[in-house]
Backbone as a ProteinNet text record, in pm:
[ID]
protein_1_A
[PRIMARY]
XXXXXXXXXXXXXXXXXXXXXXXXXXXXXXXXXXXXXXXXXXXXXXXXXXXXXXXXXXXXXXXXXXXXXXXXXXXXXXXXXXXXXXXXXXXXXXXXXXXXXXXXXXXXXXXXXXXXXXXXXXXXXXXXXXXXXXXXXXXXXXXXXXXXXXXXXXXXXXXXXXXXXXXXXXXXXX
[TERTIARY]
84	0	88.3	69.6	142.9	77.8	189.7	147.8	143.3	106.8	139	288.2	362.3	514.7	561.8	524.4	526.7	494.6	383.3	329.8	398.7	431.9	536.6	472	511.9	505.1	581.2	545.5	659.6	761.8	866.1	976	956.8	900.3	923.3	809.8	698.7	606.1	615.8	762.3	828.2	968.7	959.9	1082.8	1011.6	1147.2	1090.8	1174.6	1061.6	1124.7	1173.8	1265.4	1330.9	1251.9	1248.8	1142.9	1120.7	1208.3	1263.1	1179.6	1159.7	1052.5	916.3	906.5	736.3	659.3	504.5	396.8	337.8	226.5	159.7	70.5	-1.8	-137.7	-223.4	-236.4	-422	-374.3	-225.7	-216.6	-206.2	-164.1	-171.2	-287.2	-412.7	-519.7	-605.9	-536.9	-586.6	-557.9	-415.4	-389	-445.5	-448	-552.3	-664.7	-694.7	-874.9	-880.2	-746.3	-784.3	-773.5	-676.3	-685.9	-867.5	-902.7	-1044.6	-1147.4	-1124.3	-1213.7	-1119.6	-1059	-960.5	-1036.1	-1072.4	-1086.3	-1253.6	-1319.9	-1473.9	-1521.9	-1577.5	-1614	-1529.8	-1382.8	-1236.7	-1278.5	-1217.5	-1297.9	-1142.5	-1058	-926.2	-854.4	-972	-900.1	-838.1	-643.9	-654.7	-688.1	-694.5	-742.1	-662.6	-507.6	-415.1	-315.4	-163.6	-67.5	13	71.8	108.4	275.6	367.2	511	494.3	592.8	586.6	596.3	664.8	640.4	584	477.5	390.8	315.5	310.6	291.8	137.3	91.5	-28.6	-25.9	-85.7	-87.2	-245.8	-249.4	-433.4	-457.8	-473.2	-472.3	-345.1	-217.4	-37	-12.2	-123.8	-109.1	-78.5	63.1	94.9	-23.7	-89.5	-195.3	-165.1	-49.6	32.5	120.4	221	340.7	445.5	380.2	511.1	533.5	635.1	725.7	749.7	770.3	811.7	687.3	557.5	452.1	385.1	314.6	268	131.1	90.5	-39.7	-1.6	-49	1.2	-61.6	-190	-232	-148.4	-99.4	-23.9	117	125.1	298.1	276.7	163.3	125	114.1	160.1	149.5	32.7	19.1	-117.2	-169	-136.3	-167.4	-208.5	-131.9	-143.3	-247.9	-282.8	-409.7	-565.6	-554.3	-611.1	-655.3	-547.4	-592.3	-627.6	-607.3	-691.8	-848	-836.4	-1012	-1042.3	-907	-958.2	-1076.9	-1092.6	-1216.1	-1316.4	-1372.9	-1487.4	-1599.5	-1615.4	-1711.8	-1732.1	-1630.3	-1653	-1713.7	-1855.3	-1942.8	-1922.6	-1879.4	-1865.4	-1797.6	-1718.9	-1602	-1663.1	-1764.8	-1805	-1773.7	-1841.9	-1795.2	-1644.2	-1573.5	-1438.9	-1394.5	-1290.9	-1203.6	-1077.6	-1020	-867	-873.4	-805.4	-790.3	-666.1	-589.5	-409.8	-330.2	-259.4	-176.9	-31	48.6	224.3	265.5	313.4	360.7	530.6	576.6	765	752.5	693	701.1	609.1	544.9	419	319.9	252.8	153.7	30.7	-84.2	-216.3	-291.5	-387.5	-425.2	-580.1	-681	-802.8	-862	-1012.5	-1122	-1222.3	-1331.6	-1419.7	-1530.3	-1616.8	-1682.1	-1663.7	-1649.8	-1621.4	-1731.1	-1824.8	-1980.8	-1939.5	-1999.5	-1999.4	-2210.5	-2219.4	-2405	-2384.4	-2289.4	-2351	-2378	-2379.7	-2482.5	-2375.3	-2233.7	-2177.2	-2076.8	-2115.6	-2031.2	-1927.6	-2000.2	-1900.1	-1854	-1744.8	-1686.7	-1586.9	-1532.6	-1400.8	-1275.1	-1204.8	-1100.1	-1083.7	-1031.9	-1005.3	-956.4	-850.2	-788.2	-850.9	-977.5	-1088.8	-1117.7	-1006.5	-1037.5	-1091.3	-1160.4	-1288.1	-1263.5	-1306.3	-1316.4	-1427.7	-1427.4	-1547.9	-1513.3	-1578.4	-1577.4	-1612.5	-1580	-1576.4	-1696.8	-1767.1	-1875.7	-2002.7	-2054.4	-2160.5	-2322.3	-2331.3	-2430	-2411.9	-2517.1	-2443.7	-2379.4	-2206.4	-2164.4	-2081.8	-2021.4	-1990.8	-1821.1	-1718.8	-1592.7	-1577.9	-1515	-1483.9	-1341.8	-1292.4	-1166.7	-1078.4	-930.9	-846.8	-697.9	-692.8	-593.8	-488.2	-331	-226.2	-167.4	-146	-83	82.4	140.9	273.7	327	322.7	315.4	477.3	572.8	663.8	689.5	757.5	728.5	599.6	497.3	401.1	306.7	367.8	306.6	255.7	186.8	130.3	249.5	353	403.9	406.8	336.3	284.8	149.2	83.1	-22.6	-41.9	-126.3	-154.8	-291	-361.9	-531.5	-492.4	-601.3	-689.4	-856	-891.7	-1077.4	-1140.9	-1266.6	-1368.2	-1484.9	-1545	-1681.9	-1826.2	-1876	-1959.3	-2085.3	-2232.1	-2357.1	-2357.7	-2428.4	-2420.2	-2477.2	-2391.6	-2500.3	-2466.8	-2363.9	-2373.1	-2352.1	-2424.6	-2354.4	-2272.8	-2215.2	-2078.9	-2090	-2025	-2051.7	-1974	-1875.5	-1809.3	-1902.1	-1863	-1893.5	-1829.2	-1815.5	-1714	-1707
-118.5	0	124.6	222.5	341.2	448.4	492.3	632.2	772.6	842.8	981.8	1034.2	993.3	966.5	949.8	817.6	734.2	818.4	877.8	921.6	1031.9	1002.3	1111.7	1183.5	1327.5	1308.8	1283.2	1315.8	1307.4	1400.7	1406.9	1530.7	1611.8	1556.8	1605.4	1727.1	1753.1	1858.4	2010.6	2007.1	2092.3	2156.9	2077.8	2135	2188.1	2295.3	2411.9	2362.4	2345.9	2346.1	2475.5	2438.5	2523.3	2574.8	2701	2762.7	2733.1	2684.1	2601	2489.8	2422.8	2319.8	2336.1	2452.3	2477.4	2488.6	2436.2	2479.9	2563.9	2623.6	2789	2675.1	2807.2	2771.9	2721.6	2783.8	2682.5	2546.2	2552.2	2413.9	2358.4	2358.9	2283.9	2214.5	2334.9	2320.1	2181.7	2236.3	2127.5	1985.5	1999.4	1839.7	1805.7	1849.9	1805.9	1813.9	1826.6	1827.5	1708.7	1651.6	1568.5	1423.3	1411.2	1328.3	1302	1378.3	1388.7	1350.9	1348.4	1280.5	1165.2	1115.4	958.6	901.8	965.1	877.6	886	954.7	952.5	825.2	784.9	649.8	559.6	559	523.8	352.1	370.8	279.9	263.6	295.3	261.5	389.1	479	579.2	681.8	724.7	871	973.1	1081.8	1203.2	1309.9	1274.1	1369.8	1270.6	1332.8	1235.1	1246.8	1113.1	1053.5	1047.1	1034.7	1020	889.6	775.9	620.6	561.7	654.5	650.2	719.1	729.4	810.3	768.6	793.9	751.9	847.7	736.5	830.5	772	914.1	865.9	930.3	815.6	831.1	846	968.4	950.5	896.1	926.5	882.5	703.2	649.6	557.6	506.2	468.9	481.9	372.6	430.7	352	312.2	348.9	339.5	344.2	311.6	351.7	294.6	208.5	145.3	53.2	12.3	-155	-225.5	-207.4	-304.5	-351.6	-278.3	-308.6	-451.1	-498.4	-641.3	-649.6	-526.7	-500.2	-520	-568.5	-595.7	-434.6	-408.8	-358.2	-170.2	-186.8	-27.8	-25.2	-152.1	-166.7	-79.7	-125.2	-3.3	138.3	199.2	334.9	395	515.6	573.5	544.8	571	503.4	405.2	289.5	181.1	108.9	137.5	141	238.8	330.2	388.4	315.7	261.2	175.3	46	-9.4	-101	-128.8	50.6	24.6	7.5	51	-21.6	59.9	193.2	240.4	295.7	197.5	229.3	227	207.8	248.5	332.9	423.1	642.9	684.2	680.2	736.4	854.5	984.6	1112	1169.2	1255	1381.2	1485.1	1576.1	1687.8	1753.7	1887.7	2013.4	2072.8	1997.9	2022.9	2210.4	2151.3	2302.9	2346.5	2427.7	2442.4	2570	2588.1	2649.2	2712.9	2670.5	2661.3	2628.2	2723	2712.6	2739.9	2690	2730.5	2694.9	2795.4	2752.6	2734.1	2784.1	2774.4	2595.7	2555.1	2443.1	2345.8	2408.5	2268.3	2204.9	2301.5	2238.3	2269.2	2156.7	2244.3	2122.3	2242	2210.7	2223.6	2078.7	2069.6	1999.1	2039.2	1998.2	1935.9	1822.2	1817	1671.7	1644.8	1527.9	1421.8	1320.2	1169.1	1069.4	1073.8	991.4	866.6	764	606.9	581.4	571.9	511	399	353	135.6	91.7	153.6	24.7	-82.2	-40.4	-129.2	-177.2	-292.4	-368.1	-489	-564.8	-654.6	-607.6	-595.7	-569.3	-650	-559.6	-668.9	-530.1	-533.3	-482.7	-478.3	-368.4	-370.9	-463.1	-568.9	-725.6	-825.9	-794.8	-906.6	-958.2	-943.8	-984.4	-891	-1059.1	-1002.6	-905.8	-769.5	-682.2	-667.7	-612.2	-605.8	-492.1	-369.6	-282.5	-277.9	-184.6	-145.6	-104.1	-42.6	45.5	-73.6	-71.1	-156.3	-34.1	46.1	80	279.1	369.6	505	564.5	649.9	682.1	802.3	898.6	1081.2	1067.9	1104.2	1117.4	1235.3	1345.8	1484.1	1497.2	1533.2	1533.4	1642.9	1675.9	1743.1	1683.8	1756.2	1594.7	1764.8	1694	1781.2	1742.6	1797.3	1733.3	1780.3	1698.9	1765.6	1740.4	1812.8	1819	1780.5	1690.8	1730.1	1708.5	1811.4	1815.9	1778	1858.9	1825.6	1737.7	1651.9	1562.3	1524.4	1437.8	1438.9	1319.6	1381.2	1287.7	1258.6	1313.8	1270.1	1336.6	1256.3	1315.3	1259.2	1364.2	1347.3	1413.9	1291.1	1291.3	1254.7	1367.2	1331.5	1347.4	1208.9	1268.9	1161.3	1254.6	1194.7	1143.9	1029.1	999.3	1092.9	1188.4	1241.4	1230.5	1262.1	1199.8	1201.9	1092	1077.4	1185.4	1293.2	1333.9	1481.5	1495.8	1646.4	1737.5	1855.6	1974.1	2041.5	2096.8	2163.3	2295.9	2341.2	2478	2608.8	2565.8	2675.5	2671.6	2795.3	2850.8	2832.8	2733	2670.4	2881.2
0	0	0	-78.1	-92.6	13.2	59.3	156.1	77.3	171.4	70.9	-1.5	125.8	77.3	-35.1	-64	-186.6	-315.8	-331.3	-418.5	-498.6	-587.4	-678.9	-786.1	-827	-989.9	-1054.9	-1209.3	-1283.5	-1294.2	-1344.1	-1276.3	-1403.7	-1493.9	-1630.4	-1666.1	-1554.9	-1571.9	-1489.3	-1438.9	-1392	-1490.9	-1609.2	-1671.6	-1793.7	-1840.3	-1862.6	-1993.5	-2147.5	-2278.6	-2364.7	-2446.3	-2467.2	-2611.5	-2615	-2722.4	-2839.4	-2874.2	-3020.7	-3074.2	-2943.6	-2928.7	-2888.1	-2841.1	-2779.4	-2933.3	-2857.4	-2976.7	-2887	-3016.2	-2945.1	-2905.7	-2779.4	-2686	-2730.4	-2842.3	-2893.3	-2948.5	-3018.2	-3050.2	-2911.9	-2836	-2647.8	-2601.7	-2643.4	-2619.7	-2703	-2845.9	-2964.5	-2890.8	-2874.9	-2852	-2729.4	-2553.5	-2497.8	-2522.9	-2594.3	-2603.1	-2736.9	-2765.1	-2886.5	-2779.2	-2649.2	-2613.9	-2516.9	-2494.4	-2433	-2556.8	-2678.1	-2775	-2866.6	-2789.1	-2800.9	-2693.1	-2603	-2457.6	-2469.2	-2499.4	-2533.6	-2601.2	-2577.6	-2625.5	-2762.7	-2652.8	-2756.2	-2790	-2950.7	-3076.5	-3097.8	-3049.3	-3135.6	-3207.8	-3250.9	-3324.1	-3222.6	-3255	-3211.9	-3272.3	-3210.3	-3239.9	-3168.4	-3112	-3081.4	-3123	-3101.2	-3107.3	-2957.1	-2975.1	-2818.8	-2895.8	-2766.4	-2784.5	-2762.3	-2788	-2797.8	-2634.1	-2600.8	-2405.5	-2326.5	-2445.5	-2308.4	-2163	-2062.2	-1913.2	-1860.2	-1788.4	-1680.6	-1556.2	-1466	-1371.7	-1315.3	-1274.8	-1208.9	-1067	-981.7	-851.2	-804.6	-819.4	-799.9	-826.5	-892.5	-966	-1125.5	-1138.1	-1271.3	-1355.1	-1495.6	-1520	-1675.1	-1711.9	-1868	-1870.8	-1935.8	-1962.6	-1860.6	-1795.8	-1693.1	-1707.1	-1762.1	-1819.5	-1719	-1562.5	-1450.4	-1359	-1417.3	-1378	-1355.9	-1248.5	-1283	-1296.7	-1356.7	-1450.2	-1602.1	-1644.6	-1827.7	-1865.5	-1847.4	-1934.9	-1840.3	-1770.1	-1711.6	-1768.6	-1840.6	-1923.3	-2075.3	-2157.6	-2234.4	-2217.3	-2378.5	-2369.4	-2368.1	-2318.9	-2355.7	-2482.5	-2581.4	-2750.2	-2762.8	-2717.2	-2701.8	-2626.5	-2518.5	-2445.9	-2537	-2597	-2686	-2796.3	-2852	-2937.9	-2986.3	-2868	-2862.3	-2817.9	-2809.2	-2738.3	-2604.8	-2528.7	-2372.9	-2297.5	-2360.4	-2278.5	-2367.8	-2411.3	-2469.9	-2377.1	-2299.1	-2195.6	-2137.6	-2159.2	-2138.2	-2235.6	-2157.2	-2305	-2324.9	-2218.2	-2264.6	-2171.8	-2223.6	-2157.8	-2167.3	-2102.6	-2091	-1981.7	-2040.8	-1971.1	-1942.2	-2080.7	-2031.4	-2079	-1973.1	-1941.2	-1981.9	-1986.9	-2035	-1950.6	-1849	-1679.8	-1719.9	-1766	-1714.1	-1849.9	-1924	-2075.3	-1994.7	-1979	-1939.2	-2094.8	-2152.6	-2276.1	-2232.4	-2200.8	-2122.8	-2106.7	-2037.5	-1956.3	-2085.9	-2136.6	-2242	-2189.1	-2047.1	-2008.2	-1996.3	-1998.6	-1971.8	-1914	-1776.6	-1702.9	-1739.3	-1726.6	-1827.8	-1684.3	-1718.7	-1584	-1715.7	-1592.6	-1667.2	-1621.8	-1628.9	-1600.1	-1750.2	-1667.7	-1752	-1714	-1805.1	-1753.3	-1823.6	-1750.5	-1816.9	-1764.4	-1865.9	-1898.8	-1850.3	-1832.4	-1759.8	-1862.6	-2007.2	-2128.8	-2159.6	-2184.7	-2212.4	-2090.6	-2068.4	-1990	-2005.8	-2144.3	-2184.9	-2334.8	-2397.2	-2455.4	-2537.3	-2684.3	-2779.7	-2762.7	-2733.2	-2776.8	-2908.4	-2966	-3127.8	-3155	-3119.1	-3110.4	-3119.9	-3095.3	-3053.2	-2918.8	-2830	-2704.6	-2605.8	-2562.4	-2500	-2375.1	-2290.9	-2188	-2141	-2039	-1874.2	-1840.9	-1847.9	-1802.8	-1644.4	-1558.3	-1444.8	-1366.5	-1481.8	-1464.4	-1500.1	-1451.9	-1457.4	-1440.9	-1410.2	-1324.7	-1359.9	-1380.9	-1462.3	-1315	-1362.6	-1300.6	-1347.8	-1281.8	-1355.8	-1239.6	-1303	-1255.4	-1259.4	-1190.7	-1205.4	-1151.5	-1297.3	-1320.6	-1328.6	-1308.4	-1301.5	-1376.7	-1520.8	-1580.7	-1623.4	-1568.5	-1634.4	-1773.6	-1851.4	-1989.6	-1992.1	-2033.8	-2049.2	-2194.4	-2292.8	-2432.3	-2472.9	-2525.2	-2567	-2775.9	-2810.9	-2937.3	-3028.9	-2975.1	-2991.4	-3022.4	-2917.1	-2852.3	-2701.8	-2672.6	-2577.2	-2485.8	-2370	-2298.4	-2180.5	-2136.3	-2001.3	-1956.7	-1843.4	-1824.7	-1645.7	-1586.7	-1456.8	-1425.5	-1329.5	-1352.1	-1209.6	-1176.6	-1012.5	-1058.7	-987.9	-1057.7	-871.2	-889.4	-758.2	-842.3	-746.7	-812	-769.4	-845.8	-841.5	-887.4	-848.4	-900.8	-1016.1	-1099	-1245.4	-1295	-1438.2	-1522.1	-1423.1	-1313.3	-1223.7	-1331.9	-1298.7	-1402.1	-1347.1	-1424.6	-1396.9	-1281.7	-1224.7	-1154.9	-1254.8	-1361.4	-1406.4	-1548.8	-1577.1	-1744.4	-1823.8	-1928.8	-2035.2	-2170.4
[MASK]
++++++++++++++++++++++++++++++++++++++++++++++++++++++++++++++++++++++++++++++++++++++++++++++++++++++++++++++++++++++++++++++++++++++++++++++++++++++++++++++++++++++++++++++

C-alpha cells in the first residue's frame, strides 16, 4: 500500500522546454482536447498524437506507460491502451475546461466530467479480445488531468478525478 510519501510526480512537468521546441497555446489546447475525444467512447481511433512513451498517472497511480509493472495492461502506452479500445465504456467527456496554458514548460491544465451510462459492460477490444468494463451501473468522474506536451506531442499526463452523481452539471462557465 502506498502512503502519501510514496506518491510522486513526474519530474518532467516541472521542466521548462526550450522555445525552439514549444507549440503555441491553442495548438496545447488542440492536442488536450484531442486526447479527451480519443478517450470519449475510444474505438481505437486517435485524435491527438502521443510520444511512444507516453505515461499516466491516475490519482499517484501509474496507469500506462510502466514496463516493470505487474499489470500488463499499465505496461502499455497511452496510444497503445487507446488503441486497442480499452475504454470504450466512457461514453462522454463533458464540460471540459482548459484552466491553465504554461507555454515555457508545455503544459495544460483541463477539468471536466467523464460519464460512463452502464450500457456497455461486456466488450471486444479492437484485437478481438474479449473486456469487462468497471462500470456496470451510470456513473460521472470529475476530473483534473495535467498534460505535459513534448514536441508536440502528448508525454505525459496526470489525472486526479472523484466519483460524483451521475449526469452532475458543472458549476463553471465553459
Amino acid at each position: 500500500t502506498k502512503t502519501p510519501k510514496d506518491l510522486q510526480h513526474f519530474a518532467a512537468m516541472s521542466e521548462t522546454v526550450p522555445a525552439g521546441q514549444r507549440v503555441s497555446r491553442g495548438r496545447l489546447i488542440d492536442i488536450a482536447n484531442g486526447y479527451f475525444s480519443t478517450l470519449q467512447q475510444n474505438d481505437g481511433q486517435l485524435f491527438t498524437p502521443f510520444t511512444d512513451d507516453c505515461s499516466r498517472l491516475e490519482n499517484g497511480n501509474i496507469t500506462a506507460g510502466d514496463p516493470n509493472s505487474s499489470y500488463v495492461p499499465a505496461r502499455l502506452s497511452c496510444a497503445e491502451q487507446f488503441k486497442r479500445g480499452a475504454y470504450r465504456f466512457d461514453s462522454e467527456l463533458r464540460a471540459r475546461g482548459f484552466m491553465l496554458v504554461d507555454e515555457e514548460r508545455q503544459l495544460v491544465l483541463t477539468r471536466g466530467f467523464l460519464d460512463h451510462n452502464g450500457v456497455l459492460t461486456d466488450f471486444k477490444l479492437t484485437d478481438g479480445t474479449p473486456a469487462v468494463s468497471g462500470f456496470k451501473t451510470p456513473s460521472t468522474l470529475c476530473l483534473l488531468e495535467l498534460f505535459k506536451i513534448r514536441d508536440g506531442r502528448i508525454y505525459r499526463v496526470e489525472t486526479v478525478y472523484i466519483n460524483v452523481p451521475y449526469h452532475m452539471p458543472p458549476v463553471w462557465k465553459n
